[in-house]
C-alpha positions as CSV (number, residue, x, y, z in Angstrom):
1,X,32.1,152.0,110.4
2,X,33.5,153.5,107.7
3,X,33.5,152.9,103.9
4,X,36.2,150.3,103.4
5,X,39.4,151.0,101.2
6,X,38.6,148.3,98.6
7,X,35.0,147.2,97.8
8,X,35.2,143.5,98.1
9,X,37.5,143.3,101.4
10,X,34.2,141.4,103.2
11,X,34.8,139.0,100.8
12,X,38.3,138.5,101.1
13,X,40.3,136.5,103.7
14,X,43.0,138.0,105.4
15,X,45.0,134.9,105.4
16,X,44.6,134.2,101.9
17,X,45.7,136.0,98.4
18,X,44.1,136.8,95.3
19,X,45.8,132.9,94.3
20,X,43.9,131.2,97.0
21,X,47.2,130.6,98.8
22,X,48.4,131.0,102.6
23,X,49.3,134.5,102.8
24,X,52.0,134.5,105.5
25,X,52.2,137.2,107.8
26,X,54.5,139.0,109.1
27,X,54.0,140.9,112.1
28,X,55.4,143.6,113.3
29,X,56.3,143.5,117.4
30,X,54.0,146.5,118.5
31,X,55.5,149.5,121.3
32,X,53.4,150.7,123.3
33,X,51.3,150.7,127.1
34,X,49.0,148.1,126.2
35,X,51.4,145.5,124.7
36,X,53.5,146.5,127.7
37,X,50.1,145.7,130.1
38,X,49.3,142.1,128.1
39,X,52.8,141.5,128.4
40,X,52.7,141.7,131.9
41,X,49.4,139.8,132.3
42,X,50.8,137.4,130.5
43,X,53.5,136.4,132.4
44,X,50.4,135.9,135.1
45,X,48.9,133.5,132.9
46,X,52.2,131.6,132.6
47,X,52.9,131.0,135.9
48,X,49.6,130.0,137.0
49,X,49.3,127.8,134.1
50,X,52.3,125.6,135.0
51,X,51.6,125.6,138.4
52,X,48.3,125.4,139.2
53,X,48.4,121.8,138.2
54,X,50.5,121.3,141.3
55,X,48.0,123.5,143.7
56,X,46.4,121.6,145.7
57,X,43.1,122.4,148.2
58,X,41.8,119.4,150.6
59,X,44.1,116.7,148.8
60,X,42.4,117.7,145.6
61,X,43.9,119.7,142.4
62,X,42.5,123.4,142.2
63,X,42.0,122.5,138.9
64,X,41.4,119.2,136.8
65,X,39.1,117.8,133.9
66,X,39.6,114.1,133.5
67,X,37.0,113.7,131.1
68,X,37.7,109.9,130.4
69,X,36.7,109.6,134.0
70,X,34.2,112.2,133.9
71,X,35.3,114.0,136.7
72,X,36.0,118.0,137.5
73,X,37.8,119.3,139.4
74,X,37.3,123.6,140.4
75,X,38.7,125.3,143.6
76,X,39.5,121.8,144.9
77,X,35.4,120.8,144.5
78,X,35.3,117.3,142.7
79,X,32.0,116.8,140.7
80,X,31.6,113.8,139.5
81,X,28.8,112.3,136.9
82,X,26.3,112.3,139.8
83,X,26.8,115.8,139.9
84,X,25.0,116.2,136.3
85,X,22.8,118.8,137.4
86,X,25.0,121.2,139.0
87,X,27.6,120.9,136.5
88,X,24.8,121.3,133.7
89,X,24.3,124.2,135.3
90,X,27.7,126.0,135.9
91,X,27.9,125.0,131.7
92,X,24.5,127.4,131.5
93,X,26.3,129.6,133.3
94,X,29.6,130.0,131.3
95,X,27.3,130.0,128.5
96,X,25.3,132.8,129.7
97,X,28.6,135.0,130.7
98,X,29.9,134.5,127.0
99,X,27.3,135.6,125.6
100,X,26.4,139.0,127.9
101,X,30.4,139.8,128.1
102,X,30.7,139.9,124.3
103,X,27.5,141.7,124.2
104,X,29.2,144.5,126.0
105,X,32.8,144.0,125.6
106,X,33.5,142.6,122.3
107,X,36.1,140.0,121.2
108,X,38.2,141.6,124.5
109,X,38.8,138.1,125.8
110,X,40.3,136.9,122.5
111,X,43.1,139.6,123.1
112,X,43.8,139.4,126.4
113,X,43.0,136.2,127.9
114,X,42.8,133.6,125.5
115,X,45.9,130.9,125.7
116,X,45.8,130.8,121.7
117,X,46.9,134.9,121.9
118,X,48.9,135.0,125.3
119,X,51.3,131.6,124.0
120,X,51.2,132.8,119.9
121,X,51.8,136.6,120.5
122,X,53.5,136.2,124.0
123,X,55.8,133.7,123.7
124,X,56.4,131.7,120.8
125,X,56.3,135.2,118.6
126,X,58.9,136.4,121.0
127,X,61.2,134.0,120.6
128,X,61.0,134.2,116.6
129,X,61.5,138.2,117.0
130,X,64.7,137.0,119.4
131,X,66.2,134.5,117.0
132,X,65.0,135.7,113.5
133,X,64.3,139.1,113.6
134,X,61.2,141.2,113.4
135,X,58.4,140.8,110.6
136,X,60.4,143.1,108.2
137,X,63.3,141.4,108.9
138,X,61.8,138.0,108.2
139,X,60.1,138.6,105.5
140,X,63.1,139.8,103.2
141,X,65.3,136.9,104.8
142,X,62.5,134.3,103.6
143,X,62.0,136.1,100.1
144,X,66.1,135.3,99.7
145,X,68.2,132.6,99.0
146,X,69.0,130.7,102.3
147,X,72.3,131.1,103.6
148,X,74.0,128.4,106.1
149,X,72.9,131.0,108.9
150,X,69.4,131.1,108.0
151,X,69.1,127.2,108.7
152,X,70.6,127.4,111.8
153,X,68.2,130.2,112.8
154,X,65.2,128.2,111.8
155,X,66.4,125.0,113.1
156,X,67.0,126.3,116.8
157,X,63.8,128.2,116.5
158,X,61.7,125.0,115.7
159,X,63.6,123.1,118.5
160,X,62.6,125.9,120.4
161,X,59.1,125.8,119.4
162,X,59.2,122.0,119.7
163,X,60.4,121.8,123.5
164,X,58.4,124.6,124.4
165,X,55.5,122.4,122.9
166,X,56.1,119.3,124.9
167,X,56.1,121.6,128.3
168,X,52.8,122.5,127.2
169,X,51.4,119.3,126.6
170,X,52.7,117.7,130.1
171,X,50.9,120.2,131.6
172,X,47.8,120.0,129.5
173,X,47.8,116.4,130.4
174,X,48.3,117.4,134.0
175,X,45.1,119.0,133.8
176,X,43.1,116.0,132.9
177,X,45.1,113.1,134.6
178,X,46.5,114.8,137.4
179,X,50.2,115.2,138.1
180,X,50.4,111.9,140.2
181,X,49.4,109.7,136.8
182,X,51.2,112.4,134.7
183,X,54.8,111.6,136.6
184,X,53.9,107.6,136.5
185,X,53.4,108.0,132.6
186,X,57.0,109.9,132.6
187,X,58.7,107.9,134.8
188,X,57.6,104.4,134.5
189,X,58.3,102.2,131.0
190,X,56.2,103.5,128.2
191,X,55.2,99.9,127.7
192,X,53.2,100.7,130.7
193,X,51.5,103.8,130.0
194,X,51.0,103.4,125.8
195,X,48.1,105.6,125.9
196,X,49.3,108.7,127.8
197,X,52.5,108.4,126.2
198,X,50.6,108.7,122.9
199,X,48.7,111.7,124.6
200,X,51.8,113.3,125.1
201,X,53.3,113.0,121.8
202,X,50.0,114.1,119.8
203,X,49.1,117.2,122.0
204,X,53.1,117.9,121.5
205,X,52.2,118.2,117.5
206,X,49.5,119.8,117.6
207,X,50.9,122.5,119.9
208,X,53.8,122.3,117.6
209,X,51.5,122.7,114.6
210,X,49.7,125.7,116.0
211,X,52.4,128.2,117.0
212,X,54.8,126.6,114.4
213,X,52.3,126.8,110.9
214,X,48.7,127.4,111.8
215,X,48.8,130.3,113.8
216,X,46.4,133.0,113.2
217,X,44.1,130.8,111.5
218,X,43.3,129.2,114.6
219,X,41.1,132.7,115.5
220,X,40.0,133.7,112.3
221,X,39.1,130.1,111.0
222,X,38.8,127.7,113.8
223,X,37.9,128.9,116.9
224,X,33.9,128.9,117.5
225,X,33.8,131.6,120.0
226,X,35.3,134.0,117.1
227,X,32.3,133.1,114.6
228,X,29.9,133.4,117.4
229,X,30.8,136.7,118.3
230,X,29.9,138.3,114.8
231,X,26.1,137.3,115.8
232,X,26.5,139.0,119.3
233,X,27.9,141.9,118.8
234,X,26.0,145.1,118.0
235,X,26.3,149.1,118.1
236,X,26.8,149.2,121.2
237,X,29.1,146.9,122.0
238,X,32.5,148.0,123.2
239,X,35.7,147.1,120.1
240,X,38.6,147.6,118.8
241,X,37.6,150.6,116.3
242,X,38.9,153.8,114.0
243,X,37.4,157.2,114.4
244,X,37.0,157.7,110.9
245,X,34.9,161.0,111.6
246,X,38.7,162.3,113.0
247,X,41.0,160.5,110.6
248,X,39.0,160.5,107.3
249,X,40.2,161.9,104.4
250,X,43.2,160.2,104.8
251,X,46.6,162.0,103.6
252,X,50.1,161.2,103.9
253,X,51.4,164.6,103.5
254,X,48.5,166.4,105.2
255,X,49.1,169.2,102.6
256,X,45.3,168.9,101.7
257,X,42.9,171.5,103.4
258,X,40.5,169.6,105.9
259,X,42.3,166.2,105.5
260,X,41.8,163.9,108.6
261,X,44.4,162.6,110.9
262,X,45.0,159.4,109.4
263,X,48.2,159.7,107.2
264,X,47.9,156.7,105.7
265,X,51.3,154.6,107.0
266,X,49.4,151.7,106.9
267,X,51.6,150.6,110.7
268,X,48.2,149.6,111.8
269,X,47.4,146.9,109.5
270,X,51.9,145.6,109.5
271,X,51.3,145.2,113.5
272,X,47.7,143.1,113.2
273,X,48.6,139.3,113.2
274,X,45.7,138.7,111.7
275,X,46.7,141.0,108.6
276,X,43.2,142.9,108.5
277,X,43.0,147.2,108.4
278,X,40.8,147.9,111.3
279,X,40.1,151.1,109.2
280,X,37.1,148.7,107.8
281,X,35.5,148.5,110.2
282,X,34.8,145.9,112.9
283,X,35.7,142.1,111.6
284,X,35.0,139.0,111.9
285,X,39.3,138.5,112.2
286,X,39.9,141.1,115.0
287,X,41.1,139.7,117.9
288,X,41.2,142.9,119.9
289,X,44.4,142.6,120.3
290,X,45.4,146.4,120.5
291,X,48.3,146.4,119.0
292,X,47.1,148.8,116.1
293,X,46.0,151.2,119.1
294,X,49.8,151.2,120.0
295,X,50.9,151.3,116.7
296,X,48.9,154.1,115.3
297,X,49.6,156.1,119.0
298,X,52.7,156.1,118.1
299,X,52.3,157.4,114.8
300,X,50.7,160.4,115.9
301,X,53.2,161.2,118.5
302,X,55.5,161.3,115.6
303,X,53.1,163.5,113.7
304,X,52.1,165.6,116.4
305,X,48.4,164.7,116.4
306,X,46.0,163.4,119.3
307,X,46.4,159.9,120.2
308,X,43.5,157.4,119.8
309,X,42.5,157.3,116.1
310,X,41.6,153.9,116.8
311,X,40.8,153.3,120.6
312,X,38.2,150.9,122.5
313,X,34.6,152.5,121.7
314,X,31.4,151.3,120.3
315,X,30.2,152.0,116.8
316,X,27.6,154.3,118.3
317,X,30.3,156.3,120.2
318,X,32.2,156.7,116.8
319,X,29.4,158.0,115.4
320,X,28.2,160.6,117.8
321,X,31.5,162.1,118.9
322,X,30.3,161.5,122.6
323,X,32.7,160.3,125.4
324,X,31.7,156.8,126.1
325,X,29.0,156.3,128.8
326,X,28.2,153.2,130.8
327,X,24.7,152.9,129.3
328,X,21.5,151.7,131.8
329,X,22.3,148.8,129.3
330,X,25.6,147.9,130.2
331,X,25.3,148.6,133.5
332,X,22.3,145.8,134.0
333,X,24.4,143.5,132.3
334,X,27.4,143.8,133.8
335,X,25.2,143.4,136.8
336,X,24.1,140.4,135.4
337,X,27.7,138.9,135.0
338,X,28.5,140.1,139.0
339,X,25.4,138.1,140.0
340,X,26.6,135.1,138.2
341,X,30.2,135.2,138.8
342,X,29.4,135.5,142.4
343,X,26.6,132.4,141.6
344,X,28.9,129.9,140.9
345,X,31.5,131.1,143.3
346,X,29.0,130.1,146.1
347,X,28.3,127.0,143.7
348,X,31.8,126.2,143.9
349,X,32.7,127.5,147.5
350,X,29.8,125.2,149.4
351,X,30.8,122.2,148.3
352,X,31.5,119.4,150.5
353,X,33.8,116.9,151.0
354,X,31.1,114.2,151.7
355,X,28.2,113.9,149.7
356,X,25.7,111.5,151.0
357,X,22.1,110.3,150.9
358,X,20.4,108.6,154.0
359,X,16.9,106.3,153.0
360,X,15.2,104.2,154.8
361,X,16.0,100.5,153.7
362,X,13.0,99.0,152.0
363,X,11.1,96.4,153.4
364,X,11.6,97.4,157.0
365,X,9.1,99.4,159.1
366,X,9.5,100.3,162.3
367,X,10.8,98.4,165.6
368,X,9.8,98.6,169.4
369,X,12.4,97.5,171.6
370,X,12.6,96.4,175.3
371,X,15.0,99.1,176.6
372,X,11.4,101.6,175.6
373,X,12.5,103.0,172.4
374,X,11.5,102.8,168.7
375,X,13.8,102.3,165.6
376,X,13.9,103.1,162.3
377,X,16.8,100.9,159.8
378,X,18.7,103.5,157.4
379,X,21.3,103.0,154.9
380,X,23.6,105.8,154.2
381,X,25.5,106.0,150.7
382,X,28.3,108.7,151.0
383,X,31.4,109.5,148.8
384,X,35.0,111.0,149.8
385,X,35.7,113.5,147.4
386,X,38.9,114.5,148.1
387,X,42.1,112.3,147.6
388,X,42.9,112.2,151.0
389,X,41.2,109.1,153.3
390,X,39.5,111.0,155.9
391,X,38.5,110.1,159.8
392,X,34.6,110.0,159.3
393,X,31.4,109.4,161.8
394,X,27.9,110.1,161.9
395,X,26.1,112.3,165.1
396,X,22.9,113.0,165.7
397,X,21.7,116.8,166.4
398,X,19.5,115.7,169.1
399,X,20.4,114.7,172.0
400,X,17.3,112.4,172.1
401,X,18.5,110.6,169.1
402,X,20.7,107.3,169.3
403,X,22.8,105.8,166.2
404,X,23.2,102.1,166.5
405,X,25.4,100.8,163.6
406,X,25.6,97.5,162.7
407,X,27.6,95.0,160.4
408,X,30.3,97.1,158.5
409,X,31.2,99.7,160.6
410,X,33.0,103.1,158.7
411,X,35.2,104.9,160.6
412,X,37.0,106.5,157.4
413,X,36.2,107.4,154.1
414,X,39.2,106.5,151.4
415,X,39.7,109.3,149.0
416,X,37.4,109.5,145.6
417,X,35.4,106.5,146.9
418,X,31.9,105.7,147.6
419,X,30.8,103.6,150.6
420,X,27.9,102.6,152.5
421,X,27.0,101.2,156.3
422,X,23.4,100.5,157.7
423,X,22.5,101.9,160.8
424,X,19.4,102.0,163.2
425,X,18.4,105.9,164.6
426,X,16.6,105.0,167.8
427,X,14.3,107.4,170.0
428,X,12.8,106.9,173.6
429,X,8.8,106.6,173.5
430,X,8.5,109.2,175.7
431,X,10.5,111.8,173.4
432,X,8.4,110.9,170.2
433,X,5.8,113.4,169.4
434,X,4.4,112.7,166.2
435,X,4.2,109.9,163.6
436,X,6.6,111.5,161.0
437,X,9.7,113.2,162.6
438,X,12.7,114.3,160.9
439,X,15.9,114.2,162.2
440,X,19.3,116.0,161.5
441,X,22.0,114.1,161.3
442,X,25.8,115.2,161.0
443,X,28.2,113.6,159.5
444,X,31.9,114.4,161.0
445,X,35.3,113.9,160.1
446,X,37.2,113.9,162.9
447,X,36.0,117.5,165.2
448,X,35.3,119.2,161.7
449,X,31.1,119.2,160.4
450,X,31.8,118.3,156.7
451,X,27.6,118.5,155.8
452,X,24.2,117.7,157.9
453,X,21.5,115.3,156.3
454,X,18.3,114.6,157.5
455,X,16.5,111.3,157.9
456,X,12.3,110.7,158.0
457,X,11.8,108.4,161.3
458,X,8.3,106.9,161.5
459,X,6.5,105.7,164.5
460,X,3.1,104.4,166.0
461,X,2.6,107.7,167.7
């Protein structure tokens, strides 16, 4: 948005110094309402992440991807490999919502709801500020000669770090095994479980590795979703940004005539943890974080200026000195994400426990039988997705229409497994109409309708 400070900073890496080597940083814990909101939301996140593992909706986890399996679990709906389609698209779908929400609302998820932010910023920068000190504080300490006490800080903080780590990865791993398998790899001999107790130890380091060394690098190097969004964004979409119109020319002293608000303390860039001076401009390394909103609001409380110098708005806005509008463009798109949220919601919500298909076995036409009635031979392939075994039985919806089973007869469904029984539909001559009818056909557990599937029933009519 504005001209930046030093002519190459685009080409510069915040992480990185003039040398080429790591440039440590050294945040500053930011004061204000919106560090005061994430931290709240974040303690949301935490809870629900260690316990949603444990939530459970028809005997199935709310929430599990066991990819070796190739299974997913959402809301307690299992889809499994035969689900390709569906799950293909609830994949275009995310895809789709990433793509529209950064349109409008920037790298917001990155500062608000990404675990990266809401463990590095939330907790394990916490605990450092708790045990070490803040950035200032830890900066000067690591420029010195270590003392004995300055060991013992560090030690307990990367025992910290490294427990707080192995929570993490049980859970992780609850995700994708389940918490059944997850207590069997704690509990029984590792000789038994080699692979998920190697699991456990190497998502344990690289948690460790992440909060402990990587950090910020994770957002401004690694992550995908932060090169992508460079591409997406555009004037219009809704950042992190300085009104340089208001705080340009910049003075500390504000003794110039017609100097802007900005005075130049620099708090904004000290807060950032990924060590960039929003007053660039929008970049590739802003998290939207808003802790240089808080820190700069507090600055000009101090100063006795008008908050938001640097606020949520889109370049446009900046530029025109208008109040920010929802635009017949945002408003379509957010549309858009309502109509797809509530898309795979009803995706998700309907379904079933069962999922069968009835055909008629090959080879075998129709039969006329004494008793006056015609049958048809079907075989019926249906899978239990909960974990529970469940009571299970097949009625017809009309009354006219007979099930005879025969050979292996189901009566219940064991959990996560498929099955299959033959059975004949019959139907009285006299109620057959036409040569092609097609019958529903429910299938039960117990007094509860799980799903209907209908069945083509062929006769000489």
């Amino acid at each position: 948005m504005s001209e930046p400070n030093q002519p190459d900073f685009r080409s510069l890496h915040s992480t990185v110094n003039s040398k080429g080597k790591r440039n440590w940083i050294y945040a500053l814990q930011p004061k204000g309402k919106f560090y005061r909101y994430r931290t709240y939301l974040s303690y949301v996140y935490v809870i629900l992440f260690f316990t949603m593992p444990f939530m459970r909706i028809d005997g199935n986890p709310l929430f599990q991807f066991n990819i070796p399996q190739g299974e997913f679990t959402f809301f307690g709906s299992l889809f499994t490999p035969q689900d390709f389609i569906m799950f293909g698209l609830g994949m275009i779908i995310f895809i789709l919502f990433v793509v529209i929400f950064t349109l409008i609302y920037g790298r917001f998820f990155c500062g608000w709801v990404c675990p990266q932010t809401i463990f590095m910023e939330m907790i394990f920068r916490k605990i450092e500020y708790l045990i070490e000190g803040d950035g200032n504080k830890q900066k000067i300490n690591n420029g010195k000669k270590w003392t004995t006490e300055m060991y013992v800080r560090k030690t307990i903080k990367h025992i910290v770090f490294l427990l707080l780590s192995f929570t993490i990865s049980n859970t992780f791993l609850a995700y994708i095994v389940g918490t059944e398998q997850l207590f069997k790899i704690i509990s029984d001999p590792v000789s038994e479980h080699i692979g998920g107790f190697i699991a456990i130890v190497f998502f344990t380091l690289v948690f460790y590795s992440v909060y402990a060394f990587v950090r910020e690098i994770v957002c401004t190097v690694i992550c995908p979703y932060g090169r992508l969004q460079g591409v997406l964004l555009d004037k219009n979409s809704i950042v992190v940004a300085y009104d340089y119109l208001r705080g340009e020319p910049r003075n500390k002293k504000k003794a110039t005539e017609g100097a802007g608000d900005c005075i130049d303390c620099g708090m904004c860039v000290n807060v950032c943890p990924t060590n960039i001076d929003i007053r660039n401009g929008t970049q590739l390394e802003c998290i939207n974080c808003t802790a240089c909103i808080d820190a700069c609001n507090m600055m000009m409380k101090k100063v006795n200026r008008p908050e938001n110098l640097i606020t949520y708005a889109s370049e446009n806005q900046i530029a025109s000195g208008k109040k920010f509008e929802f635009t017949y463009r945002i408003k379509a798109y957010s549309g858009v994400l309502a109509i797809l949220i509530v898309l795979l919601g009803v995706l998700i919500v309907t379904r079933t426990t069962f999922d069968a298909t009835i055909l008629r076995v090959p080879g075998q036409g129709m039969q006329e039988n004494k008793d006056g009635t015609i049958s048809n031979l079907f075989r019926i392939k249906v899978t239990n997705k909960s974990n529970l075994d469940l009571p299970y039985a097949l009625v017809p919806s009309n009354p006219d229409v007979k099930i005879e089973r025969i050979g292996h007869k189901l009566d219940t469904l064991k959990g996560r497994q498929l099955a299959e029984e033959t059975f004949f539909i019959k139907v009285d001559t006299s109620k057959i109409e036409k040569r092609k009818e097609e019958y529903e056909i429910k299938l039960m557990s117990g007094d509860k309708l799980i799903t209907t599937k209908k069945a083509i029933f062929i006769s000489d009519y």
